[in-house]
DSSP file (Angstrom, degrees, kcal/mol; ACC not computed):
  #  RESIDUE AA STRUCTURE BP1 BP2  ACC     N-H-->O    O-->H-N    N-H-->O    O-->H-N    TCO  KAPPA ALPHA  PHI   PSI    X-CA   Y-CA   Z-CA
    1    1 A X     >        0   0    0      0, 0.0     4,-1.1     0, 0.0     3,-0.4   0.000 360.0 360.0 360.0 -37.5  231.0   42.9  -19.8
    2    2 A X  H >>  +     0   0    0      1,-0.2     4,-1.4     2,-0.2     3,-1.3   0.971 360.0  50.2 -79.8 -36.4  228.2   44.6  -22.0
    3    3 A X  H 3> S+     0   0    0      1,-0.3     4,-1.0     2,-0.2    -1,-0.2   0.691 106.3  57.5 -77.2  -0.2  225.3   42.9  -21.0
    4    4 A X  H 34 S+     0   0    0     -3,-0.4     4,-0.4     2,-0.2    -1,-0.3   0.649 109.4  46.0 -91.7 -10.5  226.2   43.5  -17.5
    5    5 A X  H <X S+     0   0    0     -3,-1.3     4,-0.8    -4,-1.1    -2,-0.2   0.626 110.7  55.1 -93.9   0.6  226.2   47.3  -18.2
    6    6 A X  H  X S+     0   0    0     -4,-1.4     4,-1.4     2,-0.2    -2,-0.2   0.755 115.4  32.2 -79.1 -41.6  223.2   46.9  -19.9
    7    7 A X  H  X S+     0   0    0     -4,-1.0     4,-1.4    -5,-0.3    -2,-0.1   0.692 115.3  57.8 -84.5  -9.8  221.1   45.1  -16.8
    8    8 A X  H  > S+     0   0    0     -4,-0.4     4,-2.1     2,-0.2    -1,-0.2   0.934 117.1  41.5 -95.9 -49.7  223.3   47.3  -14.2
    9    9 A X  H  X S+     0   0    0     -4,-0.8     4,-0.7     2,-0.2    -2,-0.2   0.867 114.9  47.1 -29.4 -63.2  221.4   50.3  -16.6
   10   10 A X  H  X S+     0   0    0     -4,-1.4     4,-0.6     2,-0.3     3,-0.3   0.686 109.8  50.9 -15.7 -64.6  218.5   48.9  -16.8
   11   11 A X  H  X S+     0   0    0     -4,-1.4     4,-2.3     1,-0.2    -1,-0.3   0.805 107.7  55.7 -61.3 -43.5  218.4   48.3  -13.2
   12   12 A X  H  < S+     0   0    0     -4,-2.1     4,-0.4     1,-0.2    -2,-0.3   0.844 112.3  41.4 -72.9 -32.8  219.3   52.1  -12.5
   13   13 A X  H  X S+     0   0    0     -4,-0.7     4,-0.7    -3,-0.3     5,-0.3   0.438 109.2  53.4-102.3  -9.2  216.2   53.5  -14.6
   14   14 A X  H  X S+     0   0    0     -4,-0.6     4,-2.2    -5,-0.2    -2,-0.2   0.877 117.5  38.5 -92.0 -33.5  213.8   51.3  -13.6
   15   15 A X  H  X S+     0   0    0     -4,-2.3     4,-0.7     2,-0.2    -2,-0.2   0.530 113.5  59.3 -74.7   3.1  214.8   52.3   -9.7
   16   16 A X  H  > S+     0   0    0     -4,-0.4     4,-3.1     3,-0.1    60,-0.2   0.769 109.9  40.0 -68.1 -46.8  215.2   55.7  -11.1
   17   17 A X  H  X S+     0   0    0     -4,-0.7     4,-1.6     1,-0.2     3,-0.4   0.989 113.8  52.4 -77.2 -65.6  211.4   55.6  -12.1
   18   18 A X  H  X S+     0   0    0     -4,-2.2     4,-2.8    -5,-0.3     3,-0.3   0.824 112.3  44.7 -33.8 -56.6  210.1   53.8   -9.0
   19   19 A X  H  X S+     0   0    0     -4,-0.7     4,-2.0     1,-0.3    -1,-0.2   0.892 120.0  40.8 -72.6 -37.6  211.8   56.5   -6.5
   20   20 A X  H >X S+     0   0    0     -4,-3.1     4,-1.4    -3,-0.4     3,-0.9   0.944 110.0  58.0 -64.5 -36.6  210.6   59.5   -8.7
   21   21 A X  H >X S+     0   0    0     -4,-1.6     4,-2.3     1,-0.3     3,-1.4   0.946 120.3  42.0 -53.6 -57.7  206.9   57.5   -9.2
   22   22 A X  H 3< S+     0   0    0     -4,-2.8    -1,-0.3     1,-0.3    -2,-0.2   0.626 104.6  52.0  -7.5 -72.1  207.5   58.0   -5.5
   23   23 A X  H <X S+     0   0    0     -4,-2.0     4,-2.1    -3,-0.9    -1,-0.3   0.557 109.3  52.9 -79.4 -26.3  208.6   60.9   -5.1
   24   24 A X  H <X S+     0   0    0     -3,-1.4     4,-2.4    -4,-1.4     5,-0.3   0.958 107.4  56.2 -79.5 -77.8  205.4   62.7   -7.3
   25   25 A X  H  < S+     0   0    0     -4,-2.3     4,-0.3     1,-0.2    -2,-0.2   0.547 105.7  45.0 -50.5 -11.3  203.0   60.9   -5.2
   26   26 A X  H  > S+     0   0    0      2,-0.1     4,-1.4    -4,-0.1    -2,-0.2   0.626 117.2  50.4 -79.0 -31.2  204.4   62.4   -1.7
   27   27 A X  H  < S+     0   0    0     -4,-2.1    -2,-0.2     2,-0.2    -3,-0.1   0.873 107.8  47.6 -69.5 -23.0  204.4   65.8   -3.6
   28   28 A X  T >< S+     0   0    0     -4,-2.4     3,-1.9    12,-0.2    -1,-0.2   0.942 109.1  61.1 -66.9 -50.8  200.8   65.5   -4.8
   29   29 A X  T 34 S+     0   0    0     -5,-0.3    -2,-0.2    -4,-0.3    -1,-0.2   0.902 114.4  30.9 -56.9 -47.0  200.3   64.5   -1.1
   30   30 A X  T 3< S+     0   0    0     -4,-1.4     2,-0.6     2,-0.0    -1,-0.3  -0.069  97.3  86.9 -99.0  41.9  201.5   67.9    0.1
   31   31 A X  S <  S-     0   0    0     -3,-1.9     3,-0.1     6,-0.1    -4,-0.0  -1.000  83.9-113.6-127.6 114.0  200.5   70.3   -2.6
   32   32 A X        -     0   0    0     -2,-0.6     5,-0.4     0, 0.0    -1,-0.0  -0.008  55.4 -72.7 -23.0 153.7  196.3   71.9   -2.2
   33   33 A X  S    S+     0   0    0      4,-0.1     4,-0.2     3,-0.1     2,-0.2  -0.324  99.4  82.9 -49.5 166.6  193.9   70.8   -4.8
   34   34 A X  S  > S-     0   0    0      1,-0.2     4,-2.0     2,-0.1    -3,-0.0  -0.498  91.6 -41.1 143.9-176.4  195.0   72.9   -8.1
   35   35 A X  H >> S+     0   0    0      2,-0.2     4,-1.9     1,-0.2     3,-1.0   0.891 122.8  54.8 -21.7 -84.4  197.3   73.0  -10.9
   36   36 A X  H >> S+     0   0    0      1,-0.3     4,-1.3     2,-0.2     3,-1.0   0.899 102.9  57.7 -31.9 -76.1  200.4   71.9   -9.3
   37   37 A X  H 34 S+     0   0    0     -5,-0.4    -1,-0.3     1,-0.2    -2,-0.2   0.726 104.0  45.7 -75.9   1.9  199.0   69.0   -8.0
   38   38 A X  H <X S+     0   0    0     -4,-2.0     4,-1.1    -3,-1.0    -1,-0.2   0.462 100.5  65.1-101.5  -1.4  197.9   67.3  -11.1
   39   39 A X  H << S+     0   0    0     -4,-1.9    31,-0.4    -3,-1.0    -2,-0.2   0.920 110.2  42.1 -69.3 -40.9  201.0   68.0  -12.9
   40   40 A X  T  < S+     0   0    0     -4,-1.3   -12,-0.2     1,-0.1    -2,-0.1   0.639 120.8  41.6 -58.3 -23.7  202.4   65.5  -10.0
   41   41 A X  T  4 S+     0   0    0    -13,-0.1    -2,-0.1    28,-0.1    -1,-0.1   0.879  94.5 109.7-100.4 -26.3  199.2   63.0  -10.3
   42   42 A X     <  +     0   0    0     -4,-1.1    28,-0.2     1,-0.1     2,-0.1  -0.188  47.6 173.7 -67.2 119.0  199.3   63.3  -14.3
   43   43 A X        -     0   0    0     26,-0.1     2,-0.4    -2,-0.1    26,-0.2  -0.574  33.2-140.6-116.4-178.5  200.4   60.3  -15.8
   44   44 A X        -     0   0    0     24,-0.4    24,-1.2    -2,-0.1     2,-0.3  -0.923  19.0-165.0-124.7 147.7  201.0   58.5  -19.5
   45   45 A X  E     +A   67   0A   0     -2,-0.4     2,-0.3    22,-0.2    22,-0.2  -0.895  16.0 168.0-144.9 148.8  200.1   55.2  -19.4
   46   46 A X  E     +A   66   0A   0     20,-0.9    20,-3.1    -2,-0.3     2,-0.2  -0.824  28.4  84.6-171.2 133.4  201.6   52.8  -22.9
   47   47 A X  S    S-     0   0    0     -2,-0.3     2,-0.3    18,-0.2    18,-0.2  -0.872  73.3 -60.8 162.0 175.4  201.6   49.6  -23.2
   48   48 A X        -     0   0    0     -2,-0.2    16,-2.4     3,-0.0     3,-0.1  -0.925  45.7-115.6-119.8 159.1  199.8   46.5  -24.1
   49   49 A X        -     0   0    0     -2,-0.3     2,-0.5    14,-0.2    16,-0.1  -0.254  50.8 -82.6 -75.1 144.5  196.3   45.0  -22.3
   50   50 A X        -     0   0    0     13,-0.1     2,-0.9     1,-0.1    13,-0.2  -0.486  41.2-150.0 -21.6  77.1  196.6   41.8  -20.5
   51   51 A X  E     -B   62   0B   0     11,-0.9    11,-0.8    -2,-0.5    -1,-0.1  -0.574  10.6-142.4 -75.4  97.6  196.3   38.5  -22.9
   52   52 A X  E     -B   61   0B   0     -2,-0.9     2,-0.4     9,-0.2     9,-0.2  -0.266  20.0-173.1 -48.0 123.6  194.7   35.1  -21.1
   53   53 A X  E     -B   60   0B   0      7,-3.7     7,-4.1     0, 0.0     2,-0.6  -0.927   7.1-173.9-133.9 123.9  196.6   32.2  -22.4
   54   54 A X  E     +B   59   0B   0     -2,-0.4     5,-0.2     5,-0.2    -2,-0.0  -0.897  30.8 166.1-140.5 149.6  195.1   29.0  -21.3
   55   55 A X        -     0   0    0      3,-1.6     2,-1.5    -2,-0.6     3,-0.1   0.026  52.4-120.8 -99.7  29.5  196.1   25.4  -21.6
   56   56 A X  S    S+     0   0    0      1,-0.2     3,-0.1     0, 0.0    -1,-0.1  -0.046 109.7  68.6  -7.5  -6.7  193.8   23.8  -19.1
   57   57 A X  S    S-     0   0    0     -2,-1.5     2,-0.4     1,-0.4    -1,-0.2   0.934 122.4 -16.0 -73.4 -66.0  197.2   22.5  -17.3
   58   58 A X  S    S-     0   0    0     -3,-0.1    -3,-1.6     2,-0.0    -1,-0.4  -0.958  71.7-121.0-155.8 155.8  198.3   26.1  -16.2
   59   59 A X  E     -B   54   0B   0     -2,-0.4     2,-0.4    -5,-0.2    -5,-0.2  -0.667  18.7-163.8-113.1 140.3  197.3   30.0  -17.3
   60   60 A X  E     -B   53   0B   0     -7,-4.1    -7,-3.7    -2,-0.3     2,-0.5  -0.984   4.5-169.3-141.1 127.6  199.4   32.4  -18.5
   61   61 A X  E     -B   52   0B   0     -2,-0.4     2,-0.5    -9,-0.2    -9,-0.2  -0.932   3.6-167.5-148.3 158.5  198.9   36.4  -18.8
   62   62 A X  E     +B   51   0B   0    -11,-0.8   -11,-0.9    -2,-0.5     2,-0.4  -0.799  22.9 131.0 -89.6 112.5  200.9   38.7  -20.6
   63   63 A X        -     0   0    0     -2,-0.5     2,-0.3   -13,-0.2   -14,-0.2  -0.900  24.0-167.9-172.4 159.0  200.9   42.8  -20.4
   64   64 A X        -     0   0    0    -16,-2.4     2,-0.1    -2,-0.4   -17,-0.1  -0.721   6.2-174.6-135.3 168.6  203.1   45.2  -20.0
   65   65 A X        -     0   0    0     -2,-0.3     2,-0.3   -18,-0.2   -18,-0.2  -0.520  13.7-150.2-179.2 120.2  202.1   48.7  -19.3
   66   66 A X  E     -A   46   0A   0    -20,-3.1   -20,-0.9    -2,-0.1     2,-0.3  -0.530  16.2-176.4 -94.7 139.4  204.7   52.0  -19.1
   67   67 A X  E     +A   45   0A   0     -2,-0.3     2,-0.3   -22,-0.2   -22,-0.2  -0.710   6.4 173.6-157.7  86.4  203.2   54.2  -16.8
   68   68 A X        -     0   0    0    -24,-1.2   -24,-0.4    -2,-0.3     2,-0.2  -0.881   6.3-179.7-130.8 150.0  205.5   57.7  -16.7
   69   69 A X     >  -     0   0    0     -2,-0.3     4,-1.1   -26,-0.2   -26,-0.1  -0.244  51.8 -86.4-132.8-168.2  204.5   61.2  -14.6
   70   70 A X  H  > S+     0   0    0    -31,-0.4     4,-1.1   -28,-0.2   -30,-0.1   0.906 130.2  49.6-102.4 -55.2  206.9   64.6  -14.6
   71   71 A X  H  4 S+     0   0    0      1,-0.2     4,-0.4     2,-0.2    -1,-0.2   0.506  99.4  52.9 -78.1 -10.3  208.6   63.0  -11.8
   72   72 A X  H >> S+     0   0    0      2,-0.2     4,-2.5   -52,-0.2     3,-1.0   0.754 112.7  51.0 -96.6 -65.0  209.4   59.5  -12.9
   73   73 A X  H 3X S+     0   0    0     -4,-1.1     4,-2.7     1,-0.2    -2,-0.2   0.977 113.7  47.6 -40.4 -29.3  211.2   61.2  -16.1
   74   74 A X  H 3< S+     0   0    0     -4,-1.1     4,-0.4     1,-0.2    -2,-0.2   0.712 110.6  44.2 -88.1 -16.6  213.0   63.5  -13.5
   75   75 A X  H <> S+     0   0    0     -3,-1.0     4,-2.5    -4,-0.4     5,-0.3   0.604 119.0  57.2-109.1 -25.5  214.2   60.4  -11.0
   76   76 A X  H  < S+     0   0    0     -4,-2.5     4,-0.5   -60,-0.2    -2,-0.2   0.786 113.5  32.0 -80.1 -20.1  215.2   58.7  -15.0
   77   77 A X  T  < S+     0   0    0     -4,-2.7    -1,-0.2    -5,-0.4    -3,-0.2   0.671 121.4  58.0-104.7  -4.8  217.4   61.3  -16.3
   78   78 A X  T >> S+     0   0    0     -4,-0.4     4,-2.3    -5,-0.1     3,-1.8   0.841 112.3  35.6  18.7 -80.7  218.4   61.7  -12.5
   79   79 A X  H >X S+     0   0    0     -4,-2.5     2,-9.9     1,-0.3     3,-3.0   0.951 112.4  62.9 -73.5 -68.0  219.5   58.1  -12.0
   80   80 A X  H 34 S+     0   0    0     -4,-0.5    -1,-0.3    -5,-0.3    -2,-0.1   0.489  98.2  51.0 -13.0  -5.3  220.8   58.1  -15.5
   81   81 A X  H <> S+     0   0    0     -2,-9.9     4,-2.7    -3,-1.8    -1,-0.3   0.563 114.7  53.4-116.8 -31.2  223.8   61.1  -14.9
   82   82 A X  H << S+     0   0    0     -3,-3.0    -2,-0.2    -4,-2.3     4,-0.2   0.702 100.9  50.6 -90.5  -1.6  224.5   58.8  -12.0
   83   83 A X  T >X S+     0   0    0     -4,-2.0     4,-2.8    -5,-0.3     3,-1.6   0.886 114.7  47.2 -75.8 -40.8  224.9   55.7  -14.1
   84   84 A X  H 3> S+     0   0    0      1,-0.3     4,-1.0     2,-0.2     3,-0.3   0.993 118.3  44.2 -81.8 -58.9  227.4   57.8  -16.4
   85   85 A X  H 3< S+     0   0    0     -4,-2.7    -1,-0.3     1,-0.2    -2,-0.2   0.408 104.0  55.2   0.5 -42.0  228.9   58.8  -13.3
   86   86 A X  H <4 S+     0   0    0     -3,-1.6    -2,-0.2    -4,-0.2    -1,-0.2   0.562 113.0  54.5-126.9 -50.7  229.0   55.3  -11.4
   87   87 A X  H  <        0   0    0     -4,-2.8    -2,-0.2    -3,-0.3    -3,-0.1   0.638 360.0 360.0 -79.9   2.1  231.2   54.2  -15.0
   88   88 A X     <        0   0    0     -4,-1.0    -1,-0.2     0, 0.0    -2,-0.1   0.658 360.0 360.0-104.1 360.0  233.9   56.7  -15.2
């Protein structure tokens, strides 16, 4: 029962982040050059660089990278009130 309310979490903030990533990039789209819209394009990027592993049978690469904007936090503490929500 917990590790399905941990991936059913899991699952809710990472489609929390997508919809806000989203949602930042149609507001950048309708926002004039200026302030406002690079607070919508400004992002944080963490993570680690791609790592080549090869065995001359088959190739493997590795990376991760976290990639979070004003709006992707706001679509995670978003989906996240509806995860506590979703359990009661």
């Amino acid at each position: 029962m917990a590790f399905r309310n941990a991936a059913f979490f899991v699952t809710v903030l990472v489609v929390g982040a997508l919809l806000g990533s989203f949602l930042g990039d149609f507001l950048a789209l309708m926002f004039p050059e200026g302030p406002t819209r690079a607070l919508f394009l400004k992002e944080v990027s963490a993570g680690l660089p791609p790592a080549r592993l090869d065995l001359k049978v088959a190739e493997f690469t590795f990376g991760f990278v976290l990639k979070l904007n004003i709006t992707s936090v706001i679509g995670i503490l978003a989906s996240s009130i509806l995860f506590k929500a979703a359990l009661k």
